[in-house]
N, C-alpha and C positions, 0 to 999 in steps of 0.2 A: 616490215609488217610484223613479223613474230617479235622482234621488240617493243613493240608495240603493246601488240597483246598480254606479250609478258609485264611489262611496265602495268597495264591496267588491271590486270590479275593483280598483280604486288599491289596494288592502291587500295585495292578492294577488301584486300585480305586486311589491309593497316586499319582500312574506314571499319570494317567490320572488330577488327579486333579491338579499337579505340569506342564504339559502340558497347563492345563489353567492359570494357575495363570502367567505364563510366557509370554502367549499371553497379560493375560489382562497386566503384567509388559510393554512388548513390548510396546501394544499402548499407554501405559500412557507415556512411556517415549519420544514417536514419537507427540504426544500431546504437553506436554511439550516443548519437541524441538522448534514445529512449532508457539507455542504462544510464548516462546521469542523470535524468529526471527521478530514476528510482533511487538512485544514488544518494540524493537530492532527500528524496523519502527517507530515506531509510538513515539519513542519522536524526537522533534522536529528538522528538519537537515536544519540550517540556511544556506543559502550562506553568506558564512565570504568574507568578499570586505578587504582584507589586507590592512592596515595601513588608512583607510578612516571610521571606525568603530566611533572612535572618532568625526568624522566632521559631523552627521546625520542631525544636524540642520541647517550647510552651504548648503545642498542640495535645489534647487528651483523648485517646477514645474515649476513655470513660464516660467521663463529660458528654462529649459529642453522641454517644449511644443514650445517656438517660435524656438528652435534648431530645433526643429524635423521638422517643419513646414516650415521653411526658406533654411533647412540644412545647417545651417552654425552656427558650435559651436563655435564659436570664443569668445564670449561672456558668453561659458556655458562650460568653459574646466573642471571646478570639475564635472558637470552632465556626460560631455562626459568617463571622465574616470568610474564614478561609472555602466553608462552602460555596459562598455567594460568590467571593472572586472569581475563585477557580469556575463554576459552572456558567461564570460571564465566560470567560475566557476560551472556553470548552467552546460552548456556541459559536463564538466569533470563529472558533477555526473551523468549524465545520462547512458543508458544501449544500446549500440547498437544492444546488442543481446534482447533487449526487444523490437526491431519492430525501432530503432532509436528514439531520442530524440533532435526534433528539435528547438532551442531558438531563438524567436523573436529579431531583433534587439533592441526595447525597452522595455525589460523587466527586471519590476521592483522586487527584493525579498524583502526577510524581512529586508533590509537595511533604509528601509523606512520604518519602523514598524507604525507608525499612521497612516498610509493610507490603511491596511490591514481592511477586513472587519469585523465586532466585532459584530457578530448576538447574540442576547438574550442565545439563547442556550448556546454559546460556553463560556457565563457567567456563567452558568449552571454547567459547569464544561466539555462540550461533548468532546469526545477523537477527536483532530486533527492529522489528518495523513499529515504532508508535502512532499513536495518532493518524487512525488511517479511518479514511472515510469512503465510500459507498459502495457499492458493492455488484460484480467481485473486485476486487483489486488486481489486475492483471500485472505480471512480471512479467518482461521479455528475456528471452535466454539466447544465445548462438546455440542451432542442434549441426549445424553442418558449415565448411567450408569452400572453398574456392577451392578449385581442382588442379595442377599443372600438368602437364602431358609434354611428353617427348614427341615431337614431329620433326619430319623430316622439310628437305627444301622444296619450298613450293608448296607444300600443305599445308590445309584449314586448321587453323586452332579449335578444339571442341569447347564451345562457350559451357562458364558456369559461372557461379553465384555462391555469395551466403544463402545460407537458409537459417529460418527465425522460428521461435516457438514461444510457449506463454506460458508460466505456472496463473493461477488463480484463486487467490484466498477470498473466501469468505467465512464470515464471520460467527463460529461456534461459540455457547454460551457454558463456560465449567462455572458452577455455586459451588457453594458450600452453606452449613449450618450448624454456628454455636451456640449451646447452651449454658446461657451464666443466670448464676444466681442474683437476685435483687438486693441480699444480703452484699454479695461480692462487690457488686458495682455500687455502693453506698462506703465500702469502704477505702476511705482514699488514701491510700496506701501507691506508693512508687513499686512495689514489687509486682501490684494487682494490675496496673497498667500496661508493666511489662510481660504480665501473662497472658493478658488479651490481646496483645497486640501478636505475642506467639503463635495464639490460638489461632487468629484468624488467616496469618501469614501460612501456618501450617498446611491449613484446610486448599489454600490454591496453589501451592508448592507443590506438594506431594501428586495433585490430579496435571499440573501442564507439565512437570517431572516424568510422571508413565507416558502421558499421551505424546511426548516428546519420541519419546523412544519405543514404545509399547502401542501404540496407537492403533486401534482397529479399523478406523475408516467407518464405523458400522455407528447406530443407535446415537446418531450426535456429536461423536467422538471424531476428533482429527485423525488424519493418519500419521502415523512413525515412523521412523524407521525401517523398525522392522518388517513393516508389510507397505513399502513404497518398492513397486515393480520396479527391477533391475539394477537394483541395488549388488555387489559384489558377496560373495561367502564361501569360507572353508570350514571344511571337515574334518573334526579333529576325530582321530581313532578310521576304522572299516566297520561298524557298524552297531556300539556300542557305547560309541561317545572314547575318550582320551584324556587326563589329567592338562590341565593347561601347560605349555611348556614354553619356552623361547623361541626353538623353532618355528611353532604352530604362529607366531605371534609375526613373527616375521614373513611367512609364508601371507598371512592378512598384508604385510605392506607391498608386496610385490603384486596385488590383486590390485592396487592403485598404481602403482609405478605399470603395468601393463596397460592402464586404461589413460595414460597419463595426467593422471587426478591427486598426482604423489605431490604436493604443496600447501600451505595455507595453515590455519590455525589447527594444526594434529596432533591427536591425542584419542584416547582411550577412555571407555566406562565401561567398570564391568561392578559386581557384587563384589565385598570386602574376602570372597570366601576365592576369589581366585588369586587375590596377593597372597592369602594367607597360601595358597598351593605353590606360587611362585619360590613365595621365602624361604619354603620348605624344599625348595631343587637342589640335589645334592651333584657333584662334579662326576659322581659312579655315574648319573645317567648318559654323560658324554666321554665319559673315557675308564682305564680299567682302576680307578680310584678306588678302595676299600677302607680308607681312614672315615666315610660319612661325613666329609669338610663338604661345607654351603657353597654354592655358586655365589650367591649374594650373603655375606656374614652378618649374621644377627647381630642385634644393638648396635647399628650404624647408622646413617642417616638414610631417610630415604630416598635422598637422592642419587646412592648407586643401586637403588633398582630401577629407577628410572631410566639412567644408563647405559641397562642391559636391555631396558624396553625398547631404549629410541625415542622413547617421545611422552610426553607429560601423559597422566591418570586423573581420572576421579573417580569414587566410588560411590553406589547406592544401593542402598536394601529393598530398593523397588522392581530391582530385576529379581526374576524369580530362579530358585536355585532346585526347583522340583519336578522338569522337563523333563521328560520319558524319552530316552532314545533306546531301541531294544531293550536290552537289561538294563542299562546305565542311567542314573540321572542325573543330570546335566542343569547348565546355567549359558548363559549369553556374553559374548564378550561382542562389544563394538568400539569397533576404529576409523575414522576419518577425519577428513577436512572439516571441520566442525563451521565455519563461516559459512559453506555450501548448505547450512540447516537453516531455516527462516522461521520467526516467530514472529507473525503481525499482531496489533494490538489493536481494538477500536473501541479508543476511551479510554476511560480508568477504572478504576475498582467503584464497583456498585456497591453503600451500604444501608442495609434498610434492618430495622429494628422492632418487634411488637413484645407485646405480654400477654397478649388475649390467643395469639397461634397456638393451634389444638389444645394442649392439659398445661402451657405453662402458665395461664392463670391461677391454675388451681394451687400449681407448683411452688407457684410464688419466682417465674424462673424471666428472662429475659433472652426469649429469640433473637441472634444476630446473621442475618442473611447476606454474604455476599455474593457477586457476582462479576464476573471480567470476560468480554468476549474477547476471542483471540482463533488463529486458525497457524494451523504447521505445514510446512512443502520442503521439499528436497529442490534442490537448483539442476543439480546433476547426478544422480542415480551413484555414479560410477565412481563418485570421489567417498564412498564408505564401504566398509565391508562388517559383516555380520558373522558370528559362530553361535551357533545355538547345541552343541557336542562338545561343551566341556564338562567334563564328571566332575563331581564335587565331593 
């Protein structure tokens, strides 16, 4: 009889634990599903402009801006078809079941590939989401795993499971606004083309550039980085900020090697003003050297300071190097997995043109307005680290 028992106990325990293992198979495989489909998303879905792929370089703003402005393409039939294309093609990928998707009449895609904006980040490596439609766009994330436990014989397994979570982008609006002259844009000139196309490239760069990494969360603005709760950070100096140094640098990568978030596309951005403190490190700081010889020696390539970094740099003049900490002021230095960064897109670049806005008629000037929605999320908190205590 107690073998018995015992036999049906063992059965039970197997039924029961084949019960969990099934759920936790289920969600892994519902998991999976969901991250290829984002997967799926998330490489890149160009508008193909048929048989005009080849001509990217006959395309003009100029042109394209006085059409807009005059309405009358007659002078801009290759601009006119590329808009017509592309804003068929826009439509057709859209979801009417996702709330409608509606396309600006001038709206430019990736046909125009240089005039797209090219924020430090996404140098970085950051995952861009193009062509995303309704709203919000929910990511799935893993926030938890499956548990194992040491039991003894004859005892219950404590069931567990994945656990799921969801970033959420929806879709913020950065413009911009350039002022050109009617003289400029009459003169057709190759260098003027290339200025406007500067111009307007500059205006969305520099704002998804900050709000990459600078982002307030507040007034419109995506969040960044730097104020994305639970994100990793060290302190350089006890309470007055610290010269940046190797160590401090390395102390950032062990704040990911603890979270185990220490993999994937890493590298660093900081302000040009914290290489220039690097190149400046003399061997006296680490040992009883008095000759002033360089840790990294001047006029060599830059790729042995990168060497002493560990891992690829970029720099920007959009971090701010005037940060009050006590006495000291300070700049920002960030480190991470840079693929763990997400940049969704929905659309392309909006471009819309006047002469009559506020005084540039009188001006004689041509308003050029753009516009790109796009939203920013962190994957995982844990795969970046932040210093905002380096003296400058």
């Amino acid at each position: 009889m107690e073998i018995k028992e015992l036999f049906d106990t063992q059965k039970t325990m197997l039924e029961k634990m084949g019960a969990s293992l099934d759920t936790i198979m289920d969600a892994h495989k519902s998991l999976e599903t969901r991250i290829a489909e984002i997967e799926k998303q998330s490489t890149p879905r160009r508008v193909s402009v048929s048989g005009l792929e080849d001509y990217k370089k006959d395309f003009s703003l100029q042109r394209a801006i006085n059409a807009i402005v005059s309405n009358d393409w007659t002078n801009a039939g290759f601009e006119k078809e590329v808009f017509a294309n592309a804003s068929k093609k826009a439509m057709s990928a859209g979801s009417d079941t996702a709330g409608g998707y509606i396309v600006p009449n001038e709206l430019l895609t990736d046909f125009i590939e240089y005039l797209k904006a090219k924020p430090v980040v996404s140098q970085m490596g950051a995952t861009i989401l193009q062509g995303l439609v309704g709203i919000p766009v929910e990511i799935p994330k893993q926030t938890g795993g499956a548990t194992a436990y040491w039991v003894g014989e004859n005892q219950a397994i404590s069931e567990s499971a994945l656990t799921l979570g969801q970033l959420a982008l929806s879709p913020k609006q950065v413009s911009g606004l350039v002022k050109l002259s009617n003289r400029l844009l009459r003169t057709s000139n190759p260098s003027v083309e290339a200025m406007i196309r500067s111009d307007l490239q500059a205006v969305l760069a520099n704002a998804i550039d900050y709000a990459c990494l600078r982002g307030s969360g507040a007034s419109n603005e995506p969040i960044g980085i730097a104020n994305t709760v639970g994100i990793n950070t060290v302190t350089f100096g006890t309470g007055n900020g610290a010269a940046p140094s190797f160590d401090y640098l390395y102390d950032m990568q062990y704040k990911l090697q603890e979270d185990n978030a220490f993999t994937g596309n890493m590298g660093y951005i900081f302000h040009p003003v914290v290489r220039k403190q690097l190149m400046k490190s003399k061997i006296a700081q680490y040992s009883g050297d008095t000759a002033g010889n360089y840790i990294v020696q001047p006029m060599v390539s830059d790729s042995q300071l990168q060497n002493w970094m560990g891992f690829p740099y970029k720099m920007t003049t959009q971090i701010p190097i005037n940060l009050t900490v006590g006495s000291g002021t300070c700049t920002e230095i960030y480190f991470g997995n840079w693929s763990e960064f997400i940049i969704g897109q929905w659309g392309g670049i909006e471009i819309m043109a006047s002469r009559e806005t506020s005084d540039a008629f009188e001006k004689n000037q041509v308003w050029v307005r753009i516009i790109q929605e796009i939203d920013l999320a962190v994957r995982h908190p844990e795969s970046f680290c932040l210093v905002n205590t380096a003296t400058v």
